[in-house]
C-alpha positions as CSV (number, residue, x, y, z in Angstrom):
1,X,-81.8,180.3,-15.8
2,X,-84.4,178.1,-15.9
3,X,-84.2,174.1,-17.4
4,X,-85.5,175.5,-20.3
5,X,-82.6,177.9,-21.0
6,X,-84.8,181.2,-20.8
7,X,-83.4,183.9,-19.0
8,X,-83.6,188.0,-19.1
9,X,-83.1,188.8,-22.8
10,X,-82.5,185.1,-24.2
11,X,-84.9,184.6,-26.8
12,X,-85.3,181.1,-26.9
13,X,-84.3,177.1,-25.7
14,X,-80.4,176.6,-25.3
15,X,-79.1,174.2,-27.7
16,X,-75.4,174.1,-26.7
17,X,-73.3,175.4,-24.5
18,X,-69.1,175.0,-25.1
19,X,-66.3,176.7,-22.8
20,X,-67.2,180.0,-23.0
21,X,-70.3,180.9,-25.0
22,X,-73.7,179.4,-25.1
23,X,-76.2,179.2,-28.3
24,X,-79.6,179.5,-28.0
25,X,-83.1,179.1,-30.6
26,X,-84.1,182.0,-32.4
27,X,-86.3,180.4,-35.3
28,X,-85.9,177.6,-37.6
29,X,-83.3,179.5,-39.9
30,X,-81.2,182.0,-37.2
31,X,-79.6,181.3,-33.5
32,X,-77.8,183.4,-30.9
33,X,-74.4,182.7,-29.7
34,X,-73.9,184.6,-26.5
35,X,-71.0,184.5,-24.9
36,X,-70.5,184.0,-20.9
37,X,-67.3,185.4,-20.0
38,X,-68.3,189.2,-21.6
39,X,-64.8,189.9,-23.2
40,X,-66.1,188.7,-26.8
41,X,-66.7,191.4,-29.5
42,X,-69.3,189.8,-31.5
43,X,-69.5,192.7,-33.9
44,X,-65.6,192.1,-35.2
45,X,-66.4,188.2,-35.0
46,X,-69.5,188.7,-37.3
47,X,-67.1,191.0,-39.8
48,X,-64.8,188.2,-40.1
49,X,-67.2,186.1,-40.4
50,X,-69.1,188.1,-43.6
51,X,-66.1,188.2,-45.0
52,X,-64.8,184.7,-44.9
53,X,-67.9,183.9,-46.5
54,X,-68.2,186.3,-49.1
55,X,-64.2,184.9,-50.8
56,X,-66.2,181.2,-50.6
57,X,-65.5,179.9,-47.2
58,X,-67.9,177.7,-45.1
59,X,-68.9,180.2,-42.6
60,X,-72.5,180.5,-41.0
61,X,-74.3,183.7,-42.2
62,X,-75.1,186.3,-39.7
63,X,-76.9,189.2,-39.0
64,X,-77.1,192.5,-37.2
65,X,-77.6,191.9,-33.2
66,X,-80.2,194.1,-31.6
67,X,-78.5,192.7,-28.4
68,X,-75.2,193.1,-26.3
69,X,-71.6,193.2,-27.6
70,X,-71.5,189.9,-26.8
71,X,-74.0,188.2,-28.9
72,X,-74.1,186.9,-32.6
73,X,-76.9,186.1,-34.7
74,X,-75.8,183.4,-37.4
75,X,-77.3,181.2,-39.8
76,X,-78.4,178.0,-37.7
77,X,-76.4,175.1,-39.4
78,X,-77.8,171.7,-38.7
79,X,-76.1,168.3,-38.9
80,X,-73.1,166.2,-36.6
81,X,-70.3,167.9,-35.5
82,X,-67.4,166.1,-36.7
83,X,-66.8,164.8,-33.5
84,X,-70.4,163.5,-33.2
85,X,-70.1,162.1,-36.9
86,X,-66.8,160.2,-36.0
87,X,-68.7,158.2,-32.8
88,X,-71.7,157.8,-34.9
89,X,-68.9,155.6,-37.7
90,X,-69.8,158.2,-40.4
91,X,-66.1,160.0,-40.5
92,X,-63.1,158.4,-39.9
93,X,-59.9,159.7,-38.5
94,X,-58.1,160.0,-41.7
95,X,-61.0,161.9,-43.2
96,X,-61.4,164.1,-40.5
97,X,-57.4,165.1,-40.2
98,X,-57.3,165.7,-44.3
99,X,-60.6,167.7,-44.0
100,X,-59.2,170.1,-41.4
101,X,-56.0,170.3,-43.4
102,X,-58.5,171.4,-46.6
103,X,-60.4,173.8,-44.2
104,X,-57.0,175.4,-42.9
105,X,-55.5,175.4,-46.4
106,X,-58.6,177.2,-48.0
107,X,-59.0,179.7,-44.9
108,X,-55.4,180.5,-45.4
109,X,-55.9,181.6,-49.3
110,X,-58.8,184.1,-48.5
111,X,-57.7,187.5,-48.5
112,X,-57.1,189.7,-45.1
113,X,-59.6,192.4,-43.8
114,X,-57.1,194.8,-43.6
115,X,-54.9,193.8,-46.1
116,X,-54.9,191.4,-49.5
117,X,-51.5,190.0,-48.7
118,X,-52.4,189.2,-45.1
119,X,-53.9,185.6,-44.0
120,X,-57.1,184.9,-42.1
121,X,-56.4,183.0,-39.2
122,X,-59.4,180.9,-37.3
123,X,-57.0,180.0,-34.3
124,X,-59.4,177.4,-32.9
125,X,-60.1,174.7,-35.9
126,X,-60.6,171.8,-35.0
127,X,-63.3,168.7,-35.2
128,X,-65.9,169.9,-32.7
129,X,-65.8,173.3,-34.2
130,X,-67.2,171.8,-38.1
131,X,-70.4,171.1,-38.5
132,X,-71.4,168.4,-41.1
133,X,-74.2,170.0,-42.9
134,X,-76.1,168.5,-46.2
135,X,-74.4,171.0,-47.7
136,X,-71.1,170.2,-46.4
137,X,-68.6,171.4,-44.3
138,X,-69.5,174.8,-42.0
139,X,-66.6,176.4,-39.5
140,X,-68.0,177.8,-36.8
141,X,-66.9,179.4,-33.5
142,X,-64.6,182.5,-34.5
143,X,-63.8,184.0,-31.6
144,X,-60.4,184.1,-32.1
145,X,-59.8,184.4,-35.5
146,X,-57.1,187.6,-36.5
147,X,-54.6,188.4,-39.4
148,X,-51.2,186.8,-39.2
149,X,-48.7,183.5,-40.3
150,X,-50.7,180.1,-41.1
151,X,-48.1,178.2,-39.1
152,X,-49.8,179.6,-36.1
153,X,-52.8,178.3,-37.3
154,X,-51.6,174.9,-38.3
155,X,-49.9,174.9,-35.0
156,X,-52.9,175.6,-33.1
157,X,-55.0,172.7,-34.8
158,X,-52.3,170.3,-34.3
159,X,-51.6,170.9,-30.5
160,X,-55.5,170.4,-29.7
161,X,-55.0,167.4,-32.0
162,X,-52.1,166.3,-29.8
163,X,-53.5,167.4,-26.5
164,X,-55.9,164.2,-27.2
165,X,-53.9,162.1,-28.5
166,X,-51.4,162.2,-25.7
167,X,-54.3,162.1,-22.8
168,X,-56.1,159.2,-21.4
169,X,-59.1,159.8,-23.3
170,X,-61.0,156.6,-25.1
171,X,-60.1,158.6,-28.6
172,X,-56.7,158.9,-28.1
173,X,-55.3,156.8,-30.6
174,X,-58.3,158.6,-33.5
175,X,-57.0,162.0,-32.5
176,X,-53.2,160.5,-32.8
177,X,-54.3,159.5,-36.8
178,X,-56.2,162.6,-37.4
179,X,-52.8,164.4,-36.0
180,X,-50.7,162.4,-38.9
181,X,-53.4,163.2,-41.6
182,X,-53.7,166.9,-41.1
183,X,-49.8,167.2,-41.4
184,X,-49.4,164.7,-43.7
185,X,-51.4,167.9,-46.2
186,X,-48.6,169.2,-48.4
187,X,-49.6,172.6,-47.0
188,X,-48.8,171.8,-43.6
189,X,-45.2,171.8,-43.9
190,X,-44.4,172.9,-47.5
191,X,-46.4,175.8,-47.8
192,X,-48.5,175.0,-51.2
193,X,-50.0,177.4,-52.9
194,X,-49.4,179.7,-49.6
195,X,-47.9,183.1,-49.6
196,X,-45.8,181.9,-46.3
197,X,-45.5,178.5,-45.2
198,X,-47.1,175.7,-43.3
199,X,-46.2,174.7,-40.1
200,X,-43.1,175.8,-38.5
201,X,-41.5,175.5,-35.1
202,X,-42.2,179.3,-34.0
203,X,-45.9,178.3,-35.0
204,X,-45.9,175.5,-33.1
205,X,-44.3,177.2,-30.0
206,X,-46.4,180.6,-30.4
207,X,-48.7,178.0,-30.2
208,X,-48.2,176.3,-27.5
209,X,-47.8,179.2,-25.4
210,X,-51.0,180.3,-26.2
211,X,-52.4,177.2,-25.1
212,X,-50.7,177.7,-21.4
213,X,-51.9,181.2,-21.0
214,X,-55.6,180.0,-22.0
215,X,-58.3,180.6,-19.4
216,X,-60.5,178.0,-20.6
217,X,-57.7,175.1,-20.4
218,X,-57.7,172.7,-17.4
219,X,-54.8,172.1,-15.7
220,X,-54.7,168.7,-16.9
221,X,-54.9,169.8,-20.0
222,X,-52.2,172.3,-19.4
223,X,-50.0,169.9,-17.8
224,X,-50.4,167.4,-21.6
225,X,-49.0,170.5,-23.7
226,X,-45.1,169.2,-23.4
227,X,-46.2,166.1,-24.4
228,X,-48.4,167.5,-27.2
229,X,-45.4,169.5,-28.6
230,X,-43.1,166.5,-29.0
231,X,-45.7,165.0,-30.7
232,X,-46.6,166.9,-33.3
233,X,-42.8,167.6,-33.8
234,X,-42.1,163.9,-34.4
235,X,-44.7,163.8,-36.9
236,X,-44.2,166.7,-38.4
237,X,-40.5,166.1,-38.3
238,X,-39.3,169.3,-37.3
């Protein structure tokens, strides 16, 4: 690939690049999100996605892809990631923990594809994954969203929460208060307004073993996920 992100069949610059996927320029209003390791099914990401969005939730809009299995066109969002918003001083780690609580709790009310009692799951929320847009809040990155309990969900956010805020990083002690806002959301432990509950401690350990088994996870990271666990069961006092 060449510096300025063009390749064979990429349509325009590269704008970002996370663990797996990269996202590159379409236009002004639509990018491509194309994903490296070629095990994605962008097709049943983009269904999800539709339908997220049409019960109300902040999902980018997408489109039919003339491309591979592996690429999505969506709506090209534009504004701080809330990582990017909390270094710039514009969100602070109280904010950002109850607005991931609010994005979870909401997800967690929209009906399932294949069923109205089942729960959307995104299984990946957390603050690099929202975009701050003038229009608020958008969740992107649904790669691994499926059907199933919300404490896996709220188990999942927490333990990448954790993973932070038990490393040497300079924001471990922001990630440690955004950890104690998100469960400190009546939903994450009580259940509110929820079919089935908030977070639990088979959530939290399906969790965490998904974590271990995750090819994109450093072994540093791998080798936090003990300490992560006894953290978010001390604040979550289970």
């Amino acid at each position: 690939m060449s510096a300025t992100g063009r390749g064979p069949g990429v349509p325009g610059r590269l704008l970002g690049s996370g663990r797996t996927a990269d996202v590159y320029e379409i236009d002004e209003a639509w990018v491509l999100r194309r994903d490296r390791a070629g095990y994605g099914d962008a097709a049943a990401e983009g269904a999800l996605m539709a339908h997220v969005r049409a019960h109300g939730y902040p999902a980018p809009a997408v489109r039919p892809s003339p491309g591979a299995l592996t690429d999505l066109v969506m709506e090209r969002v534009d504004g701080p990631t809330m990582v990017e918003a909390f270094a710039a001083g514009a969100l602070d780690p109280v904010e950002a923990g109850a607005l991931l609580a609010r994005l979870l709790r909401e997800l967690h009310a929209v009906p399932g594809l294949t069923s109205p009692d089942a729960h959307v799951l995104h299984l990946d929320l957390h603050p690099e994954n929202v975009i701050l847009s003038v229009d608020g809040p958008r969740v992107i990155d649904w790669a691994n969203a499926a059907e199933g309990d919300p404490a896996l969900d709220w188990g999942t956010s927490a333990v990448i929460l954790a993973q932070v805020a038990v490393s040497a990083e300079p924001v471990a002690a922001p990630a440690g208060e955004m950890l104690a806002a998100l469960l400190a959301d009546p939903s994450a432990l009580t259940g509110e307004g929820l079919t089935e509950g908030g977070l639990t401690e088979d959530g939290l350990t399906e969790a965490l073993r998904r974590r271990a088994v995750n090819p994109t996870m450093s072994r540093e990271e791998i080798e936090l996920l003990g300490a992560a666990g006894e953290l978010v069961r001390s604040v979550a006092g289970l």
